[in-house]
N, C-alpha and C positions, 0 to 999 in steps of 0.2 A: 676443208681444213684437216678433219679424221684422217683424210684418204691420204693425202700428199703427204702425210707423217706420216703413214704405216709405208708409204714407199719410200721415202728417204729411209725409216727406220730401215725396213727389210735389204736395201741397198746397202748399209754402213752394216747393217749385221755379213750381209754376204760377202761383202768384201773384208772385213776380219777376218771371216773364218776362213775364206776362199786365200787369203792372198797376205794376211799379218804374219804367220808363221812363216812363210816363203822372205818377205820381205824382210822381217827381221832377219833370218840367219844372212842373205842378199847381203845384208848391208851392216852385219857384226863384223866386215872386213873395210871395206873403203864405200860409202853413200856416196861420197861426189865425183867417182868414178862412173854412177848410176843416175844418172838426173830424170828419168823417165822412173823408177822406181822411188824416187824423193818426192816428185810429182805424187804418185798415186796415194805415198802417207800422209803427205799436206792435204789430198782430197779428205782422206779420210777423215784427217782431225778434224775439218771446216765442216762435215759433215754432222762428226758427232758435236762442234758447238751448235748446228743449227736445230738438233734435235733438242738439245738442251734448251736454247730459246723456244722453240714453241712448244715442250714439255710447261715451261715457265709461262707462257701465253697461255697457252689451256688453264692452265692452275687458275689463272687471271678473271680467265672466260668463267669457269666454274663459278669461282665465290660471285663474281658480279650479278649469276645469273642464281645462285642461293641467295642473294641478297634482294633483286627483284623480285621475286618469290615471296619472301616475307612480307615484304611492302605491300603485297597484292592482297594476303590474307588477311593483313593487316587493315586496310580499307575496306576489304570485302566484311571482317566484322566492325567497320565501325561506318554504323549508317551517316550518308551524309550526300551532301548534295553539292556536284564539282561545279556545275556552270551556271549562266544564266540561263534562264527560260522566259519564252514568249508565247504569242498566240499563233499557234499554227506549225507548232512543234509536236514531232509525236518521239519520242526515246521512254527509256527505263526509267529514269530520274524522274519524268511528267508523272510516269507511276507511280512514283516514291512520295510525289510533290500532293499526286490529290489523296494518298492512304492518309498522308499527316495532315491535309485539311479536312477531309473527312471524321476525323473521331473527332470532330465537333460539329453536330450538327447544326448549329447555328451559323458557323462560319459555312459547312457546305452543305446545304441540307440534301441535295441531290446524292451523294455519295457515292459517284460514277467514277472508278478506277480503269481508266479505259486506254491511258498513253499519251492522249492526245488532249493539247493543248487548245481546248475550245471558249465559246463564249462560259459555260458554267463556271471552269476554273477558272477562266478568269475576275468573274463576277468573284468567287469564292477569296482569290486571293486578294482582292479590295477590301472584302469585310475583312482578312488576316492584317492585313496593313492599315486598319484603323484602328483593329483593338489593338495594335503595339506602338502607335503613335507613328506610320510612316506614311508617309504619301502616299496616295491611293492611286496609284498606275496601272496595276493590276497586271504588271510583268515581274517578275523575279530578278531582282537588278541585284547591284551588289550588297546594299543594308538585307534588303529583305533577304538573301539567299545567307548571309552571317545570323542574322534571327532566327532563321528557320534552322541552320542548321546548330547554333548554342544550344534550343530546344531537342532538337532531333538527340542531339549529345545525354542531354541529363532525361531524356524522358527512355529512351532508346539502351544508352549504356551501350557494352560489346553486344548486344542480342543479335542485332544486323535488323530487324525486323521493327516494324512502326507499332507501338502496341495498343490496343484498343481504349480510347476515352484517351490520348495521351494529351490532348489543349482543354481536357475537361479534370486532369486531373488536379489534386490540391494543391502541388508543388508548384505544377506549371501555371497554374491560374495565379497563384501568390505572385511567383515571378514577374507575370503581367498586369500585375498591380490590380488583377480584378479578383471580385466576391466569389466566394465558394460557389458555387452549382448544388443547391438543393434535390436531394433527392428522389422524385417521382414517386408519391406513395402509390403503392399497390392498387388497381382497381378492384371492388369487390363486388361478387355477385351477387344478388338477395334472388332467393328462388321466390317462385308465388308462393308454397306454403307457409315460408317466413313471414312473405310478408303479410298476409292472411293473422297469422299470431302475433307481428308488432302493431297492428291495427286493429287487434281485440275480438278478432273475429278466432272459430274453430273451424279444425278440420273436419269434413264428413263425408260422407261416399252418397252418391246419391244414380238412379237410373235416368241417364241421360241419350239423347238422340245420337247415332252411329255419328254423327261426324263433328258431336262436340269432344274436345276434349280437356284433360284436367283444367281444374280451376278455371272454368269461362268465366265469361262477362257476366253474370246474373243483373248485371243493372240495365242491361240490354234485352237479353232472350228470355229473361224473368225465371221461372220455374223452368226444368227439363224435360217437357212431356212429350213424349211421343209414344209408340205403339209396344209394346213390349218388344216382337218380333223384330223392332227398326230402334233399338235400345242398346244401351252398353253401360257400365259402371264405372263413375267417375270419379276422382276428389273434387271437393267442391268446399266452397270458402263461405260456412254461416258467421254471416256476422250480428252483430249486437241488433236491438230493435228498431225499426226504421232508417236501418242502414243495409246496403246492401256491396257486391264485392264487386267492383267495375274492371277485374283483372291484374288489379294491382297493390289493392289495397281497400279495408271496408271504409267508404263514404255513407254520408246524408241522401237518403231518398230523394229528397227534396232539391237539395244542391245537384245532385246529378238530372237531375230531371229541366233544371234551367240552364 
């Protein structure tokens, strides 16, 4: 299209310049005495309307193509999901499909973002389609591909991106008519000497065998005796009387022993 206007252009330029001045003075006396120079101005003018039309075509092309342009960025930030999906699909969308099943590990506890549409996702999007009340087909048909993407919408926003916990978050779980998700408290670790002191026993350093180490079992190996030369210094966990430290805390002599 560029090209075929730059030679019509270049032609209607050449012949202006080549042959307008000749022609007019030609024909500032009698034109239709002339019909082969009447001829080449009619060319001309037909020429310059047709540059004028596809100067107007181009303009056309342009904005249409500013126009697709926006739309493109426009979709591209707003995450969402165009088609159905099934089993034995692999595209970008599958990818998009298992990141939003995954920030719940309940619905997918595998959390395999891999394209392809396998037994897992599909299992995954059954459990999705029960917490929201849809039949349990485990393809992405037209309800469930509207659900996923109303969510996709409010949890998502312009980000473009699936954001992590988004079916665990408070919003979205209200929406789905389900209970908050309790928080995971912290695991804590108790070291042996702790627990050595919430079982009433003390710390104490004592010479034990090269290949015991801190805090052993004393309700097993009993005392730590070996040879000095075949010794090393330990912590060790005394506890109260007729109790001794079984490695994790001082007990009963007695109970440990049955």
């Amino acid at each position: 299209m560029k090209r075929t206007i730059g030679l019509i252009l270049g032609l209607a330029i050449l012949l202006g310049v080549c042959y307008t001045p000749f022609l007019a003075e030609a024909t500032s006396g009698n034109t239709s005495t002339n019909p082969t120079i009447q001829a080449l101005l009619d060319q001309i003018e037909a020429l310059k309307s047709q540059i004028l039309a596809l100067q107007s075509k181009i303009q056309i092309m342009n904005q249409a193509k500013s126009e697709v342009k926006e739309a493109k960025e426009q979709v591209k930030s707003t995450l969402r999901l165009t088609r159905q999906l099934w089993v034995g699909l692999t595209s970008e969308e599958v990818e998009t499909l298992q990141e939003f099943l995954a920030t719940d590990p309940d619905i997918y506890p595998e959390g395999l973002v891999t394209g392809y549409f396998g037994p897992l996702t599909q299992r995954a999007v059954k459990r999705f389609q029960k917490i929201v009340g849809l039949e349990q087909v485990g393809r992405v048909g037209p309800k469930t591909l509207s659900r996923i993407n109303e969510l996709l919408e409010e949890g998502a926003g312009k980000s473009g991106k699936v954001p992590p916990g988004l079916l665990r978050a408070p919003g979205i779980r209200k929406k789905l008519g389900l209970e908050p998700v309790e928080p995971e408290e912290p695991a804590t670790t108790t070291t042996p000497e702790q627990s050595c002191l919430d079982s009433g026993g003390t710390v104490a350093t004592s010479s034990c065998c090269e290949s015991t180490d801190d805090f052993p079992n004393l309700c097993v190996i009993g005392a730590c005796g070996c040879s000095l030369e075949n010794s090393h210094e330990v912590n060790i966990c005394n506890c109260p009387e007729e109790q001794c430290f079984d490695g994790e805390e001082c007990v009963d002599v007695e109970e440990e022993e049955l």
